[in-house]
N, C-alpha and C positions, 0 to 999 in steps of 0.2 A: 272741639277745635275743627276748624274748618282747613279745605287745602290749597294750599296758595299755587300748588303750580308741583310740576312735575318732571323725573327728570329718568333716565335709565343709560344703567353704564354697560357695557362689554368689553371685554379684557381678551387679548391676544398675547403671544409671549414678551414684544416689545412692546406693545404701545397700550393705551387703553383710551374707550373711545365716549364720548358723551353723546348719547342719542335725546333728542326728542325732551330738551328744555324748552318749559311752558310756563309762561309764570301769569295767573288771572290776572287779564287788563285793569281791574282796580286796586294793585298790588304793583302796577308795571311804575314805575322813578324813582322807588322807595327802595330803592337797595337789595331787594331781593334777589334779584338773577347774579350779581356782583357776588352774593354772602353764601348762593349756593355753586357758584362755580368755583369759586376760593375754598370752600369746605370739599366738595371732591376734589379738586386737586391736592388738597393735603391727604385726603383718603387715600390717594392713589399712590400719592408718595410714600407712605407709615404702609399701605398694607402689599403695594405690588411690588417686591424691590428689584425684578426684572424690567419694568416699565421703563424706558427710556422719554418717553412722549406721552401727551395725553390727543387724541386728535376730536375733531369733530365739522359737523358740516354745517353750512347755513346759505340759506338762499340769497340768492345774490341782490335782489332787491330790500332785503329786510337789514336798513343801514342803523336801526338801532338796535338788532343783535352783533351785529360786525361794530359798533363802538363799544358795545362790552365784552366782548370777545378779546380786541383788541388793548383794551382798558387793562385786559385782565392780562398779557404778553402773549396771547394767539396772534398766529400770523399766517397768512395764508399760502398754501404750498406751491400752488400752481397745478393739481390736481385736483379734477372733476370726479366727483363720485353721484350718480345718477342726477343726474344734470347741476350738482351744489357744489360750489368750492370747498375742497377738503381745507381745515384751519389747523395748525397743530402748537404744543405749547414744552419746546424742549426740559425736558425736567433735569438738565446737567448732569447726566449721570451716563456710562459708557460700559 
């Protein structure tokens, strides 16, 4: 099997963060980034049950990770984390 794309998580007390989703350009419309950002967030949900948020960053020019980001209920905070908008995805929980 070959890899489609790539993803790494970090966890904090409240929040946990998605770094560094990659999904191989001949893989990119095909639902892929959509089926792995919805599978970590249920991750995050079942395993971190302190996590209030899932957060994560994206460059401000790259508008078809900010429609799936958005797709997926990320929104953006109005925080910059080295130079990328931080996006964050409330998990309703307090």
């Amino acid at each position: 099997a070959l890899a489609v794309g790539v993803v790494a998580l970090a966890h904090a007390s409240t929040y946990s963060e998605m770094l560094h989703l990659v999904v191989d350009v001949s893989r990119q419309g095909q639902g892929v980034g959509s089926a792995v950002v919805d599978l970590l967030v249920a991750h995050i949900a079942e395993t971190r049950p302190g996590a209030q948020e899932v957060r994560l960053t994206v460059h401000p020019e790259n508008d078809r990770a900010q429609r799936l980001y958005r797709s997926r209920g990320f929104l953006p905070t109005g925080e910059v984390q080295e130079g990328e908008p931080v996006w964050s995805l409330n998990l309703g929980r307090k």
